[in-house]
KETIDREN-405106 format. One line per field, with one value per residue (C-alpha): residue in three letters; chain; y, z negated, x. Coordinates in steps of 0.05 Angstrom, whole numbers, plus 5000, padded with zeros to 4 digits. Each point is the difference from the previous one (the first is absolute). Example, Ala and Ser with C-alpha at 12.3 -4.5 7.8 and 13.67 -1.06 7.14 Angstrom:
2
res = (ala/ser)
chain = (A/A)
py = (4910/5069)
pz = (4844/5013)
px = (5246/5027)
END
This chain:
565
res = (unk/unk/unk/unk/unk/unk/unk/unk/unk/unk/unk/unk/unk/unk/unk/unk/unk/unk/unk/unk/unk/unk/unk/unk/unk/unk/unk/unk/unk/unk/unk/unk/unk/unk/unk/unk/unk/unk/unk/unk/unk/unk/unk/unk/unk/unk/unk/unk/unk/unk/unk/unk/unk/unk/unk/unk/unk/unk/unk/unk/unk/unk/unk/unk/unk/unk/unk/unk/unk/unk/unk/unk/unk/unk/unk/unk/unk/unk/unk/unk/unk/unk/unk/unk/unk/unk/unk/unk/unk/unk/unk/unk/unk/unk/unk/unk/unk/unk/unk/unk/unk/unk/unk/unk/unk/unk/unk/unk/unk/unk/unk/unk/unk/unk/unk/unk/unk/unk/unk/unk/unk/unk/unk/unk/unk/unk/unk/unk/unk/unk/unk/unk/unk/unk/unk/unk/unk/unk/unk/unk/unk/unk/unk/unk/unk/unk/unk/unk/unk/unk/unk/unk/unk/unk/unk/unk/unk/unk/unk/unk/unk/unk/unk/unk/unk/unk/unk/unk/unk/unk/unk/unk/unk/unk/unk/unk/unk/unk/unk/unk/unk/unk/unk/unk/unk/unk/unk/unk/unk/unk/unk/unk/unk/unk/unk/unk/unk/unk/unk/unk/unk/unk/unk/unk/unk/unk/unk/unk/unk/unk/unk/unk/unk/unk/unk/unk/unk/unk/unk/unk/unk/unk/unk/unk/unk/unk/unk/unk/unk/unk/unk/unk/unk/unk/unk/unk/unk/unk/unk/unk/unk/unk/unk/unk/unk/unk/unk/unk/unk/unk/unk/unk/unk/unk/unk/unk/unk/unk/unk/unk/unk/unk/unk/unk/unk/unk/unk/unk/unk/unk/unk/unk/unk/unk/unk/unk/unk/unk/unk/unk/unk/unk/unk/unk/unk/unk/unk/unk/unk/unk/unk/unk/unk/unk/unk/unk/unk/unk/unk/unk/unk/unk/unk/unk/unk/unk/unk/unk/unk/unk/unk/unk/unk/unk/unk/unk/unk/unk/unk/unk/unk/unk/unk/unk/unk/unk/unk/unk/unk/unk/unk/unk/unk/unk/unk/unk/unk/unk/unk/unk/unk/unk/unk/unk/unk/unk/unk/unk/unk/unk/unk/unk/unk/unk/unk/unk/unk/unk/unk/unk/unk/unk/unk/unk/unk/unk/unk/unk/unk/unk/unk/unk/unk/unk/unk/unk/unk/unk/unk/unk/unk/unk/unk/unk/unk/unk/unk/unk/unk/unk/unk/unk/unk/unk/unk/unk/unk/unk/unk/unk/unk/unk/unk/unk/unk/unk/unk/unk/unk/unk/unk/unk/unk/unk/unk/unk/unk/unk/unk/unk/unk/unk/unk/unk/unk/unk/unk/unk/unk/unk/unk/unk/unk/unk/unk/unk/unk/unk/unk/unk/unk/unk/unk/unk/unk/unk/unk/unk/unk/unk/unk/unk/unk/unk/unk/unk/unk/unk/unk/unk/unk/unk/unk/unk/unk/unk/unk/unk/unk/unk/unk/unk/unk/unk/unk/unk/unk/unk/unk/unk/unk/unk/unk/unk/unk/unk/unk/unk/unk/unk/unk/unk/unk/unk/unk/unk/unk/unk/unk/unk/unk/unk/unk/unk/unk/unk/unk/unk/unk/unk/unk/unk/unk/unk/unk/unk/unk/unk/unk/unk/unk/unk/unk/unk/unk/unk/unk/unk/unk/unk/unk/unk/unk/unk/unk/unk/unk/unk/unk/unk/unk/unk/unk/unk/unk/unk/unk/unk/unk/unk/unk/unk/unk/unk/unk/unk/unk/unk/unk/unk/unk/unk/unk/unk/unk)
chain = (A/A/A/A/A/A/A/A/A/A/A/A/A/A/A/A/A/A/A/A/A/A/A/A/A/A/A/A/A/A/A/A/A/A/A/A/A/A/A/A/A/A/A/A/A/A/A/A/A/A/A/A/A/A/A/A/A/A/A/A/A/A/A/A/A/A/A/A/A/A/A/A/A/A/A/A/A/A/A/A/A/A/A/A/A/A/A/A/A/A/A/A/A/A/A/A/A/A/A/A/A/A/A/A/A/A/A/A/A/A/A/A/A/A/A/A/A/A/A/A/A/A/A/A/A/A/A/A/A/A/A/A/A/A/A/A/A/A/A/A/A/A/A/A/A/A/A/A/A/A/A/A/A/A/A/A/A/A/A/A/A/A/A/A/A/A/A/A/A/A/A/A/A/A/A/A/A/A/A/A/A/A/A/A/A/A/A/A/A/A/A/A/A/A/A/A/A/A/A/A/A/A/A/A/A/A/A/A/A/A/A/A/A/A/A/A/A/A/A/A/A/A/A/A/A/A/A/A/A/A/A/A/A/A/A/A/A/A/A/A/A/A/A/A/A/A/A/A/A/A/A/A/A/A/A/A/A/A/A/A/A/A/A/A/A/A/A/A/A/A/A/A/A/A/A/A/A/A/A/A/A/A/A/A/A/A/A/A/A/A/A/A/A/A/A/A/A/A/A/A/A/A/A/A/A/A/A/A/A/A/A/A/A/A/A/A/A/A/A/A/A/A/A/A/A/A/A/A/A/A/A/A/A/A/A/A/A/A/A/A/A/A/A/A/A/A/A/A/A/A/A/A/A/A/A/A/A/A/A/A/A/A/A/A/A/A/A/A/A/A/A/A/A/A/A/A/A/A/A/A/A/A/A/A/A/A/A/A/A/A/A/A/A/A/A/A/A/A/A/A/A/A/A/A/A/A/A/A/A/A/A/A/A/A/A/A/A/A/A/A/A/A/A/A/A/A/A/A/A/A/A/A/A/A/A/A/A/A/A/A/A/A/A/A/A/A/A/A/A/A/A/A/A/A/A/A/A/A/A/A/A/A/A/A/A/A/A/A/A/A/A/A/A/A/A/A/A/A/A/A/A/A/A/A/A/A/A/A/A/A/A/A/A/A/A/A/A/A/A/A/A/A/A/A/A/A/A/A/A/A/A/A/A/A/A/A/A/A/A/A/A/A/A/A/A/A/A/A/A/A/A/A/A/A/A/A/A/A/A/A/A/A/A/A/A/A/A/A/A/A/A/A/A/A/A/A/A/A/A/A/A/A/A/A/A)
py = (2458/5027/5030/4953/5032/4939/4968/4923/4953/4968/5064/5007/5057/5016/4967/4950/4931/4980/5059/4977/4918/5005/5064/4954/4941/5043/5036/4939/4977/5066/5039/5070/5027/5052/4948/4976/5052/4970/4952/4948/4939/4926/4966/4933/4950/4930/4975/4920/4967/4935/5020/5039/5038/5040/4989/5075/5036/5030/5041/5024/5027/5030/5048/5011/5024/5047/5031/5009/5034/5048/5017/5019/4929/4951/4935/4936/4930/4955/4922/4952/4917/4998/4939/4966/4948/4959/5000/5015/4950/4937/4995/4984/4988/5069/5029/5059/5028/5029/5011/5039/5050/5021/4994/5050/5053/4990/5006/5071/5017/4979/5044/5055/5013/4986/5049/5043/5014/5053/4963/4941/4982/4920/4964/4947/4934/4935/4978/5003/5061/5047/4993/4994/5064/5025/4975/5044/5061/4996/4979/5051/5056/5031/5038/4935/4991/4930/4986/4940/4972/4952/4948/4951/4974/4944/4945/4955/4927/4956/5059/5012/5055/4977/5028/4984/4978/4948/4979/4993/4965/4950/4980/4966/4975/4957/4971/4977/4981/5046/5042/4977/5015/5023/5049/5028/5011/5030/5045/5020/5019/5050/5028/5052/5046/5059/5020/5026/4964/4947/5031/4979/5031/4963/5026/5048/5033/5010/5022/5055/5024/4998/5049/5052/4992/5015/5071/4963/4990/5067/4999/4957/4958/4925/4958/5021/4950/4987/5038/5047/5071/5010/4966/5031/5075/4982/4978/5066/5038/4961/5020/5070/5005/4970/5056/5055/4945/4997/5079/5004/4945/4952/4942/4926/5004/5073/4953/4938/5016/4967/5023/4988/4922/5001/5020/4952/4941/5028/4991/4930/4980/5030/4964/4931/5011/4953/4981/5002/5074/4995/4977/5042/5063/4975/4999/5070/5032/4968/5025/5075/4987/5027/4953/4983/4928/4985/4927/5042/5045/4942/4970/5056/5023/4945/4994/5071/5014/4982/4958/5057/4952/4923/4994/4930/4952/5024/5031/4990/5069/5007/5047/5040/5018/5018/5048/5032/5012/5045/4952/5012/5077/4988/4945/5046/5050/4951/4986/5077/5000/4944/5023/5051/5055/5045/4951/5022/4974/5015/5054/5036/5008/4955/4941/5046/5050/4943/4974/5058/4992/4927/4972/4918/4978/4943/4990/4922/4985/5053/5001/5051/4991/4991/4946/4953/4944/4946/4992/4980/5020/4966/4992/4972/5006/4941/4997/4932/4949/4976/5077/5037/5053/5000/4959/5028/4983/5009/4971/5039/5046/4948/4976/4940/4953/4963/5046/4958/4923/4956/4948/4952/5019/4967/5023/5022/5027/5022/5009/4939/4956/5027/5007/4929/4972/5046/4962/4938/5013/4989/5067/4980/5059/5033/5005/5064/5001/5027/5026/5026/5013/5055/5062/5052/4974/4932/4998/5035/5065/4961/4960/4933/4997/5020/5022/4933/4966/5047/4984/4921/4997/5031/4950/4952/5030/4995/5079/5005/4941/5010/5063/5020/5031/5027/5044/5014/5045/5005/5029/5058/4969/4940/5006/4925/4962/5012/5020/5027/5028/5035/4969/5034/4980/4956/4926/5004/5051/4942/5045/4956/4968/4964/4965/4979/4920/4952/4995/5067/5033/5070/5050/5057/5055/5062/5035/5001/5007/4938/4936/4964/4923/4961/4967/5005/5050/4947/4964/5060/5013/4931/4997/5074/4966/4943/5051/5006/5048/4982/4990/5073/5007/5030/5009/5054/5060/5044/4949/4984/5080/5008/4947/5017/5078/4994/5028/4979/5021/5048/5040/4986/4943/5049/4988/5016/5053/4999/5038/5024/4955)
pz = (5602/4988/4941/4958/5000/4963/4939/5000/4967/4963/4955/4946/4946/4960/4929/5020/4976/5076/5011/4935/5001/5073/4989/4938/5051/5054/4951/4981/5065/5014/5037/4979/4977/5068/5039/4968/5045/5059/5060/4975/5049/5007/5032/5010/5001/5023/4980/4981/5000/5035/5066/5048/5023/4931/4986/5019/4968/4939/5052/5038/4932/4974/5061/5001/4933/5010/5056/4962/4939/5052/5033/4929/4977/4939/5032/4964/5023/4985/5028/5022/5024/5052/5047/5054/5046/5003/4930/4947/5060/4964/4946/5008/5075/5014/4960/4958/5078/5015/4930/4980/5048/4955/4941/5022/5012/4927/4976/5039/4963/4929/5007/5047/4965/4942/4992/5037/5043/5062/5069/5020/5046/5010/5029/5044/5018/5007/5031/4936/4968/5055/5000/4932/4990/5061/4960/4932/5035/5034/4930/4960/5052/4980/5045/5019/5054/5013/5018/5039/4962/5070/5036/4994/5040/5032/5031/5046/4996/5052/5042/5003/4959/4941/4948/4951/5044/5028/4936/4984/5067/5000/4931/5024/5066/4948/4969/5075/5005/5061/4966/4949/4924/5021/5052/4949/4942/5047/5025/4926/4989/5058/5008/4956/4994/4953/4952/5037/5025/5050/5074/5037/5023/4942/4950/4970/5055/5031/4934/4995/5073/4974/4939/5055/5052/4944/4982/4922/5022/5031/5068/5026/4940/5026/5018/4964/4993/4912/4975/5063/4998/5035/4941/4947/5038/5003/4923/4981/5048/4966/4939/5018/5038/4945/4951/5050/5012/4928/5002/5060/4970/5076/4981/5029/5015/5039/5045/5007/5035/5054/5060/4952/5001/5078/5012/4957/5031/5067/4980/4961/5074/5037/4971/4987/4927/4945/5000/4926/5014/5016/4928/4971/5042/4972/4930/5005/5029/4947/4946/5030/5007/5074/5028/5055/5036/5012/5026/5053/5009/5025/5036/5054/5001/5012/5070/5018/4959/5048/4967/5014/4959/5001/4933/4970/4979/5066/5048/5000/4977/4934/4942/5002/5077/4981/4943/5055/5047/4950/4965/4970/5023/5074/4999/4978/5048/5063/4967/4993/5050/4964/4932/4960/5000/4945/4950/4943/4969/4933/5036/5000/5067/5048/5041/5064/4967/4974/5065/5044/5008/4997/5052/5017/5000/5043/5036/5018/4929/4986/5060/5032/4992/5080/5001/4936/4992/4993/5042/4942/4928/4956/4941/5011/4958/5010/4986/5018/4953/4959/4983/5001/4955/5037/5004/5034/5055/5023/5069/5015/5063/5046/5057/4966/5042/4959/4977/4983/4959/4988/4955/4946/4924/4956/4931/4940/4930/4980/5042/4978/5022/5075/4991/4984/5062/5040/4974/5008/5069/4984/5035/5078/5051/5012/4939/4963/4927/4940/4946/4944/4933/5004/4993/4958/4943/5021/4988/4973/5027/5058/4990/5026/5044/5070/5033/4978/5047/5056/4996/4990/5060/5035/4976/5019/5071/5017/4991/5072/4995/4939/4963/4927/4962/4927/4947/4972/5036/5026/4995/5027/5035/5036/5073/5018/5043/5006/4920/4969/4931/4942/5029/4967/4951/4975/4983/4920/5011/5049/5067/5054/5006/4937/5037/5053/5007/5036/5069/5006/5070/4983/5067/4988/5057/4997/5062/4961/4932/4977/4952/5002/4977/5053/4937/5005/4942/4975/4987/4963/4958/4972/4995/4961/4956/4976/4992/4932/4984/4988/4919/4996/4985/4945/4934/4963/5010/5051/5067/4962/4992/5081/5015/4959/5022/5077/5043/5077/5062/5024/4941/5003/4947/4944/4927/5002/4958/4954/5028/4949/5006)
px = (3248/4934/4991/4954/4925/4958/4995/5032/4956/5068/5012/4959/4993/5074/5002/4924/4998/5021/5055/5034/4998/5025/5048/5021/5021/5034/5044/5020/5018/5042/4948/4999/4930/5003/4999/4930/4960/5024/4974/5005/5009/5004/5049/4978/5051/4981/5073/5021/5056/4954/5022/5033/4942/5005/5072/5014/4940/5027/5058/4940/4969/5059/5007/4925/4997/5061/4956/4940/5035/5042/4932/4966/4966/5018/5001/4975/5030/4943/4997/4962/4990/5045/4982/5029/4969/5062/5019/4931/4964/5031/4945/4928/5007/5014/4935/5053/5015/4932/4972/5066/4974/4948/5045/5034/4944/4973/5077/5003/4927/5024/5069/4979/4925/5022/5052/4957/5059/4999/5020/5039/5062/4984/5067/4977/5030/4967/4939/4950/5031/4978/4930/4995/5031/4959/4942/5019/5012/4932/4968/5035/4993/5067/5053/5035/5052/5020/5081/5022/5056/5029/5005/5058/5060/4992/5055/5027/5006/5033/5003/4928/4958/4973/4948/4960/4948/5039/5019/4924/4980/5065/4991/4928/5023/5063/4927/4993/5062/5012/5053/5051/5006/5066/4983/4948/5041/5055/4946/4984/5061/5007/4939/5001/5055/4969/4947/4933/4942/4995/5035/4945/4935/4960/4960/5050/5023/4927/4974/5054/4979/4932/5013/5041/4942/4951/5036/5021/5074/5044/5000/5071/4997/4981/5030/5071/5058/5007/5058/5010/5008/4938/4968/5027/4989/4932/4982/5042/4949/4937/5030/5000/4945/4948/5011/4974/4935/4984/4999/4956/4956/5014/4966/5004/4914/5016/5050/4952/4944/4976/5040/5070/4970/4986/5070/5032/4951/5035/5068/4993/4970/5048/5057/4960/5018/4979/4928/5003/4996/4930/4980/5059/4968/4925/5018/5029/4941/4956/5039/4999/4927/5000/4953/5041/4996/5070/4975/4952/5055/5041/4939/4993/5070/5032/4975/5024/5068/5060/5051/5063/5062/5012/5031/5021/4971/4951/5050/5080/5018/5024/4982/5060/4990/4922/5030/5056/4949/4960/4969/4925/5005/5021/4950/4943/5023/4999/4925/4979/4946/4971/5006/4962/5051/4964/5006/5036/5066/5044/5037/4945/4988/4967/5021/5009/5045/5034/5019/5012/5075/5010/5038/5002/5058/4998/4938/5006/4997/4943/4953/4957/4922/4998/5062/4981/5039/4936/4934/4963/4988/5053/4949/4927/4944/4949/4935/4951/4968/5061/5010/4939/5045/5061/5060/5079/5038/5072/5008/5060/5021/5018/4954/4965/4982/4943/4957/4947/4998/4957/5004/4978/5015/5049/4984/5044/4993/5073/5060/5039/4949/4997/5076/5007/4953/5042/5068/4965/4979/4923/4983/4979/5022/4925/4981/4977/5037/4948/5031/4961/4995/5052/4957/5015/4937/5021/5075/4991/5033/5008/5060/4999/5054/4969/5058/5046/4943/5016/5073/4988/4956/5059/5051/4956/5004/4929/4998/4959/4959/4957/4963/5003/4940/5009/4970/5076/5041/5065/5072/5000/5066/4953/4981/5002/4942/4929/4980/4936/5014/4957/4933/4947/4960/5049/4989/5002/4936/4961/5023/4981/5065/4991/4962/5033/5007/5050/4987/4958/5014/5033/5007/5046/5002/5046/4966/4932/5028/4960/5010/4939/4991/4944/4957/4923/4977/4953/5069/5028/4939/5004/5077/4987/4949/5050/5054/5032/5056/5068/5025/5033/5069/5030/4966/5046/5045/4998/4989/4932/4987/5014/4963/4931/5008/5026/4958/4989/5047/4949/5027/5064/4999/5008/4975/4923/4968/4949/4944/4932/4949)
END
């Protein structure tokens, strides 16, 4: 190691008010006073006990901290809200998902700032952990490697593969009555056969791609089966490697620059990862105050990036063939011509030295840039009167045959209502389903349900005969029918599709990236001049916080900051 040549902003002068209260605690705690002078690191432990996707957490930490104190560091288990869609979404309509994203950011600041501690080792697992721990690092601007923690088992039921996501999907097609509560609760109890996030390509698993393609994660670390050898070689490396960092003073805003955030755009495309990635992405470049546009970003690559691996719930291979064919590394390196090579990663060397003896494993499953497995782009970003600021698409890789609808609008202010016309059959094949109220100011934190829509137009099996527009968004897991998520401005803000009526003729068109609703602006202008906004929701606690602080997608929905007037 080298030998340490700068001053570390957690030691302060021997026998000081700070030295002694803190020297005070750690002697308490058994940590000798030599040890005081040391890095002194984070390791950031988004354990519960809610779910499976943290189950594991605390045997990830325990080897990471054994690392760090063989390398030369003190190591500092610190924790944080721990939230998973399927468990913390039961309560206000799925509001805690979102907004614990954020929560977890200022928990980081308050432990990591406060302490005034030296770098970080962040264990990643489910889908709102990642960025929010993406989103410290960039804020705090401390040597910070981020470890994926896994993804989890999944099962068979009947003799078929089963998942979570089937769990999800079937559980809404029973409230059509296309699937039986039997088959679903069998299903629940098979699809998941270990701790780790969902096995899927859904939010999680794109999210810890993203944090290897942006040079946070070591290189060959996502995705990584939970409680594997791999895994648990690669947290000891983070472990180790962090120390040196903190020494050379490698910080998380010397990694994400602008090319770091092109490449990892190019990967999330390449794989048709979760399109909560885009506002996931966003959020992070805000808080590292790059000015990158991750949503233009998306915009103009989209059309060029070659989708190389069809990975469920898009393709049919499966996360653990993705991770034995190389994975995030092999995938970058099939992308190299693409990608900004001299973009720097927490090795300390750039993407391009990163990536010079990688070898793919299995090309079929990880194409080559001039065989892609998809003629078009597996995300969309639309633009067109209905989303003057942007609104996401995931049509999938398969040849879609409609490409454009047209249709009249069938309004809806919550999920359970358009669920309920669904169950009831009241939704006519041609229609266009609106959505809204589900934005992240309007949700707030854009709960709502979106995604249970998805699935119950689905059950319903009129998946191909009708369109869905919404300001929520969606499971990273969804890739069902023709659906427009996070239009932009949202409803609750008096975005055009709060104003949206019955009966309104809504076009959407994937060729020209468009949603655009055929009303006279005459019409509009008066329907804007009646407009009221909706009764907010939530008057206390921490949903009301979120909700009066959120900021808009174009920023990643992040909690806005006071600027001097």
């Amino acid at each position: 190691m080298t030998e340490p040549v700068r001053k570390l902003r957690s030691n302060f002068p021997r026998g000081s008010y700070l030295w002694a209260v803190r020297n005070a605690q750690w002697h308490a705690m058994g940590i000798p006073e030599q040890d005081c002078d040391k890095p002194k690191i984070a390791v950031v432990n988004s354990s519960s006990e809610l779910a499976a996707c943290y189950s594991h957490q605390d045997q990830v930490a325990k080897e990471v901290k054994e690392a760090i104190r063989a390398a030369g560091g003190v190591p500092f288990e610190i924790r944080t809200a721990a939230p998973s869609d399927f468990v913390t979404g039961a309560g206000a309509r799925g509001a805690y998902m979102l907004a614990a994203r954020d929560l977890v950011t200022n928990d980081i600041e308050v432990a990591v700032e406060g302490a005034q501690l030296d770098g970080m080792v962040c264990l990643t697992s489910c889908d709102k952990t990642v960025p929010g721990q993406l989103m410290a690092a960039a804020r705090l601007n401390v040597p910070t490697i981020m470890v994926p923690c896994g993804y989890q088992a999944s099962g068979e039921y009947k003799g078929r593969h089963v998942d979570i996501e089937e769990v999800f999907i079937h559980s809404m097609h029973a409230m059509l009555g296309s699937t039986s509560t039997e088959d679903v609760i069998g299903m629940s109890r098979c699809a998941i056969r270990s701790p780790g996030v969902c096995s899927g390509l859904g939010t999680a698993n794109t999210m810890h791609v993203v944090c290897e393609a942006l040079g946070m994660a070591l290189p060959g670390s996502a995705p990584v089966a939970a409680l594997s050898d791999k895994m648990f070689t690669d947290a000891r490396a983070a472990g180790a490697r962090i120390v040196q960092m903190v020494w050379d003073d490698l910080k998380p805003r010397d990694i994400l620059q602008p090319g770091a955030f092109a490449n990892a755009v190019k990967a999330v495309l390449s794989i048709g990862g979760s399109l909560n990635a885009v506002k996931h992405l966003q959020a992070v470049a805000t808080e590292a105050e790059s000015g990158v546009d991750i949503y233009g970003l998306f915009e103009t690559l989209g059309p060029k990036t070659p989708v190389l691996a069809g990975l469920r719930p898009i393709g049919e291979h499966l996360i653990e063939e993705f991770e034995a064919a190389g994975g995030c590394r092999a995938l970058m390196k099939q992308l190299l011509p693409l990608l900004d090579p001299g973009a720097m990663t927490v090795t300390g060397a750039s993407v391009a030295d990163n990536l010079r003896d990688t070898h793919v494993a299995n090309p079929e499953v990880i194409r080559s840039i001039d065989r892609p497995v998809a003629p078009h782009p597996a995300i969309i970003l639309m633009r067109g009167n209905l989303a003057p600021e942007g609104a996401l698409t995931k049509p999938g890789i398969g040849e879609r045959k409609l490409r454009r609808f047209t249709g009249p609008a069938v309004c809806f202010d919550s999920s359970d209502a358009a669920v309920a016309a669904l169950r009831a059959k009241a939704i006519a094949p041609g229609c266009v389903i609106v959505m809204r109220g589900a934005g992240a100011c309007g949700g707030p934190a854009m709960g709502g349900g979106a995604s249970r829509v998805v699935f119950a137009i689905d059950g319903a099996g009129i998946g191909d005969q009708v369109a869905m527009l919404t300001d929520g968004h969606l499971s990273g897991l969804v890739c069902k029918g023709l659906v427009v998520a996070e239009v932009a401005p949202e409803a609750a803000l008096g975005g055009p599709l709060a104003l949206v009526h019955d009966g309104d003729i809504v076009t959407v068109d994937l060729d020209t990236r468009r949603v655009d609703l055929d009303v006279a602006d005459a019409t509009m202008e008066q329907r804007r001049s009646e407009w009221q906004p909706p009764k907010a929701q939530f008057d206390r606690g921490w949903l009301q916080i979120y909700r009066r602080n959120v900021g808009p997608l174009a920023q990643g929905a992040v909690l806005t900051r006071e600027t001097a007037k």
